[in-house]
N, C-alpha and C positions, 0 to 999 in steps of 0.2 A: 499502569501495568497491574495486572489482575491476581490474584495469588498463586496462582499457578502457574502463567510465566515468571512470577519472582522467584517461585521455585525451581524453574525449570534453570530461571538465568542462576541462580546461587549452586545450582547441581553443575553446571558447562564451568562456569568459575572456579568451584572445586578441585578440577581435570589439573588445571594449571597451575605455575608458583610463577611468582613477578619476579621482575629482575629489573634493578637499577644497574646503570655500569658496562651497558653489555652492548655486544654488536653480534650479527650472524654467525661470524667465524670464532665465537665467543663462546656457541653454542657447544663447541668440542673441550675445551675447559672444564666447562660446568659440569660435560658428562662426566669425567673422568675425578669428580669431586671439586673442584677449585670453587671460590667465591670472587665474581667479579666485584672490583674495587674501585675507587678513583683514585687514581696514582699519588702514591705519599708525595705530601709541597716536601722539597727541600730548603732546609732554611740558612740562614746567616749561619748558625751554628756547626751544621753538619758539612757545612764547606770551608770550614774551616777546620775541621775534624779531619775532612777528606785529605789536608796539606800533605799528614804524614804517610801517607797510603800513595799519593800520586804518581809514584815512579816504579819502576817495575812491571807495569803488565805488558807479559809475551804472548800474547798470543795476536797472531798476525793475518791482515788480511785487507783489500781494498776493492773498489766498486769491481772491479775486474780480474787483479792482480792483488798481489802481496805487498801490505804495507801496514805503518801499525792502528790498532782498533781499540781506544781504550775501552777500561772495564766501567766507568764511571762509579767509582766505591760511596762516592756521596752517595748515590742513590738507595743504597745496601743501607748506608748509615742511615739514611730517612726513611725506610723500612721497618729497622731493627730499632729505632726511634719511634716510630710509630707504635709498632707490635709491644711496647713498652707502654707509653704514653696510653695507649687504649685495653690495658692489661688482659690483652689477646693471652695471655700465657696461661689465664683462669680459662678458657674454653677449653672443648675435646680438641685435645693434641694429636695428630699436629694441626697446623692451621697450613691449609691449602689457599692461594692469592693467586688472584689473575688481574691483573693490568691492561687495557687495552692502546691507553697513548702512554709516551714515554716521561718520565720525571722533567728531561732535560728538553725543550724542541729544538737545538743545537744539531741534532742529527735527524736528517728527514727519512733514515732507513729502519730508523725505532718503529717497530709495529706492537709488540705484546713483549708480557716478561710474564713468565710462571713461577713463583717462586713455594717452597714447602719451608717453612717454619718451624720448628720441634720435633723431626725426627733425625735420629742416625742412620736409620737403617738404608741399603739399600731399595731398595723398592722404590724410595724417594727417583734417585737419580732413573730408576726405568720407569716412573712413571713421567715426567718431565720430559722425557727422551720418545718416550711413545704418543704423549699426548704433542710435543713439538714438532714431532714428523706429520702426525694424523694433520696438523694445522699446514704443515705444507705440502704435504699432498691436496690439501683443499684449492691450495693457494696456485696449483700445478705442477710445480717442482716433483717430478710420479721417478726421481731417483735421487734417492738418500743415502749418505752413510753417515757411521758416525767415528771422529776420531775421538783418542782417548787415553791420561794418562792418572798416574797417582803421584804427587811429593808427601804423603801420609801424614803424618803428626810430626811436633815439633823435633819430638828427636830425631826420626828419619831425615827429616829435612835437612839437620845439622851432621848427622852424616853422609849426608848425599852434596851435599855443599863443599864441604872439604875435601871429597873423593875429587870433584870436579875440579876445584881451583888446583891440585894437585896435579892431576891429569895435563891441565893448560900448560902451566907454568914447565911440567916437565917439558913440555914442546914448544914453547917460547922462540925458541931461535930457529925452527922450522916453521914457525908461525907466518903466514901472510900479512903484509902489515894492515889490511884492512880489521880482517880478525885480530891482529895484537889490539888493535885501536879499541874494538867492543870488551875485548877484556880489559883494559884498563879502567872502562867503562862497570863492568858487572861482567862476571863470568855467566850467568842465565842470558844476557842478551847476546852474548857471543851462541850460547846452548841454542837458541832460540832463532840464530840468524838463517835467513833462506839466500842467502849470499854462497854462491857458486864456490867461489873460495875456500869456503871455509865446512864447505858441506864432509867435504872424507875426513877432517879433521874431526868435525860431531861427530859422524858415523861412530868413530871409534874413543868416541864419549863415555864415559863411564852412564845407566842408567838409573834412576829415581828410585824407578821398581827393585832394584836389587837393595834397597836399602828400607825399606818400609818393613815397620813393625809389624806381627803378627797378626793385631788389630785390624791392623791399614792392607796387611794382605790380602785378606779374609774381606774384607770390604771391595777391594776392588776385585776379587775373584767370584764374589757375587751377584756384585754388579753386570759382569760378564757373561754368568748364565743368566741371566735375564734378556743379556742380549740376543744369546743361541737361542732359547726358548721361543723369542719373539721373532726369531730369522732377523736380527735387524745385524746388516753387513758395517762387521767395524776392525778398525785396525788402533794399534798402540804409536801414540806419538810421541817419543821421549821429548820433543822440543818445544812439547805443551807444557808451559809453567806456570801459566797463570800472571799472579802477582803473592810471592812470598810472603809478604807484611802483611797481608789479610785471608789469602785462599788455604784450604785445608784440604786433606786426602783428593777426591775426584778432581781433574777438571777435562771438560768434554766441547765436542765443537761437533757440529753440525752437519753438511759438507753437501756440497749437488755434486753429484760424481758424473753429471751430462756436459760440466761445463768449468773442467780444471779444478775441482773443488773449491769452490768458491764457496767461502764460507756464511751458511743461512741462519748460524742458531751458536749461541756461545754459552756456555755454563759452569758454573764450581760453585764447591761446597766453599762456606765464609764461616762456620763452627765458631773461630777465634776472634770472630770482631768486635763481639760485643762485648766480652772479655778486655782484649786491647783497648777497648773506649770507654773501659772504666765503667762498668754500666754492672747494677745491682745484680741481673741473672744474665745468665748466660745463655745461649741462644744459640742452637743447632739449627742452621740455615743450607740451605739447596738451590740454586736457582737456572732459569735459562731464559735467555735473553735471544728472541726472534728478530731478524732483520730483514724487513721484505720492502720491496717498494710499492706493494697495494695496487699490484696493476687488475683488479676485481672489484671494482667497487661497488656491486653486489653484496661482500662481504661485509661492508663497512657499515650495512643499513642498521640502527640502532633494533632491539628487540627486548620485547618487556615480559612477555611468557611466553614459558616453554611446558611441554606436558610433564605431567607427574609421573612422577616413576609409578610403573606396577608393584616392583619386588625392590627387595635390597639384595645385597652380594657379600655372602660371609666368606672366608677360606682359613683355611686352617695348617700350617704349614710349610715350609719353603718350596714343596711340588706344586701343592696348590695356588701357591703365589706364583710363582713360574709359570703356569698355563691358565693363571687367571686375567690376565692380559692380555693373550692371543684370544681368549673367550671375548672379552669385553669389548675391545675393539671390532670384531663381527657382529655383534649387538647391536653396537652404535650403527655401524652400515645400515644395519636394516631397520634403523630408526627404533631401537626398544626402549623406551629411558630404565635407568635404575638408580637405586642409589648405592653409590659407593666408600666401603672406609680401607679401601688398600695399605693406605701407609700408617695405617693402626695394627701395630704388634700384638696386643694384648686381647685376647677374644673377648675379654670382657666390654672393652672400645667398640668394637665393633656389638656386641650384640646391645649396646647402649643407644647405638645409632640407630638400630635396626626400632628399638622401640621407642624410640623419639618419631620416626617417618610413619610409625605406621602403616606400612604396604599391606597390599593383602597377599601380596607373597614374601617369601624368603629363599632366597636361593646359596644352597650349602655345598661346601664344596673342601675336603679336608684330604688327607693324604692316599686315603684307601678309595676314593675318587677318582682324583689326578691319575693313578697309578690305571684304574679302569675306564680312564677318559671318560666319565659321568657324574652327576649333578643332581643332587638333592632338591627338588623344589614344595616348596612345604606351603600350604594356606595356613595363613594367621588363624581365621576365625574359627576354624573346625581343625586345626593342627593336623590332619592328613595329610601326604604326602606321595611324591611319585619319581622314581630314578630313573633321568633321562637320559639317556648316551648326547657327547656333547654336538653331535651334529645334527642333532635334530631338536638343541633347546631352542632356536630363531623360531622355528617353525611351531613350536609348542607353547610360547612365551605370547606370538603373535596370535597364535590364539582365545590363549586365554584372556588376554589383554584385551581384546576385541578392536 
């Protein structure tokens, strides 16, 4: 090869970033920031970790019907073992993980797990939720909702606990005996039952929500507009509980609303685990867990590069973050890479990122923005710039991008 195809080849090279870890449907992850990974091994330890953790998850569901779905908390634990062990904690926070097979092969309906690492904020949970629909819409599934509750931190939890067992026991001798039997059992697995019986008795269930701290309120009512922002159709489930012993404020589920809501996509926040596991830091975790049967296997083809972003994506703001996700997601349609640091709080994260990538663009976007639905897009090397109304940045990005 002569030197000026070596040039030409190391200039087309350039265009792209490799990727180990990855498949087609993979490609939607990556945009939305994640790093594909290979699935934390779980080990002797972590399953034995997992004993105390193993009872309690409600959340329910079966290949068709209603029936139970565990959370597998090993895998959380070999995670948060990992993210440890490989002192993930020194990178920019947070750390964004995509998985493509599942830790366990136990279950053949494990497709991906997205998970967010060191942050609190919301944004986490609607990035996860955005990028986990965008992947089933790919997959076909073209109607989504999502359900949705909060048990908040530890003291909500312990007041929301006591309202309940309070509540049952006052109704005990009206109780069906199927329902007394779950309450003997756990008052959340009665909370949590989809048993005919015992449905008007929930109904009239004391709620989570009404007992969540201020913190926890504030978080899941932000989590919310996120969801209005993005049009994404969601309802509150109080008989969403998770698993107590490890889950923390959100947990969220999925749902094909073509087909009974059956559920496609399971998630909660796990804050408290690594805490509970005795583990030096603590570890503010996110995650959602996809359940598809892969009927595309198209999707499944492995892929090593993908093109380089043009620009990166600043915002500035909770408006901004709110309509920077309807923005990014019509991006992606139109095939425009960027890079993104959504779930970095702190402007200075993100504009760290922004000078690690080196794009030749920057795309800025802060409260006085949002509010005039427009967008900053500024060239690195001459710092000029140009305010574009946001319906015509595909069309202006594609340009310049060439």
């Amino acid at each position: 090869m002569n030197e000026s195809n070596s040039k030409q080849k190391k200039s087309a090279d350039s265009k792209f970033m490799n990727f180990e870890n990855l498949d087609k449907i993979g490609e939607i992850p990556v945009y939305y920031g994640f790093q594909p990974i290979k699935s934390p091994t779980i080990g002797k330890a972590d399953l034995e970790a997992a004993k105390d953790f193993s009872e309690g998850d409600y959340i329910d569901d079966e290949t068709e019907s209603h029936g139970h779905l565990p959370l597998h908390v090993e895998e959380k634990i070999a995670l948060i073992r990992t993210y440890n062990e490989s002192n993930m904690h020194n990178l920019p926070q947070p750390v964004m993980l995509y998985f493509k097979d599942p830790c366990r092969g136990a279950n053949p309906k494990r497709y991906a797990d997205l998970e967010i690492l060191g942050s609190s904020g919301p944004i986490a949970e609607a990035i996860l939720i955005q990028t986990g629909r965008a992947i089933l819409a790919e997959e076909g599934y073209s109607s989504t909702s999502v359900e949705i509750n909060s048990i908040g931190d530890k003291d909500s939890l312990a007041r929301f606990t006591r309202e309940l067992t309070a509540y049952y026991r006052k109704n005990l001798n009206i109780m069906p005996p199927v329902c007394r039997e779950l309450f003997k059992s756990d008052a959340f697995e009665l909370l949590a039952s989809h048993n005919k019986e015992c449905q008007e008795l929930n109904e009239k269930a004391p709620r989570a929500l009404d007992f969540l701290s201020e913190s926890a309120r504030r978080h899941l009512e932000e989590t919310l507009e996120y969801f209005e922002a993005l049009k994404i159709p969601y309802s509150v489930n109080n008989g969403l509980l998770g698993n107590r012993r490890y889950c923390a404020e959100t947990i969220f589920t999925i749902v094909n609303t073509d087909k009974n809501k059956q559920i496609l996509g399971y998630g909660m926040r796990y804050n408290s685990l690594a805490k509970k596991l005795a583990m030096k830091r603590d570890v503010q975790g996110v995650g959602l867990s996809l359940l598809l049967k892969g009927g595309k296997e198209g999707l499944r083809k492995p892929v090593r590069k993908m093109k380089r972003p043009i620009a990166s994506f600043v915002q500035l703001g909770l408006e901004s973050k709110l309509l920077s996700l309807e923005i990014i997601e019509n991006l992606r349609k139109m095939k425009i890479p960027l890079y993104l640091s959504l779930a970095k709080d702190r402007l200075g994260a993100q504009v760290s990122s922004v000078e690690k990538h080196h794009t030749p663009y920057v795309i800025v976007m802060g409260k006085k923005e949002a509010v005039e639905r427009t967008a900053i897009v500024r060239k690195n090397d001459t710092h000029s710039q140009e305010i574009i109304p946001i319906d015509e940045l595909p069309k202006y990005l594609k340009k310049i991008g060439g």
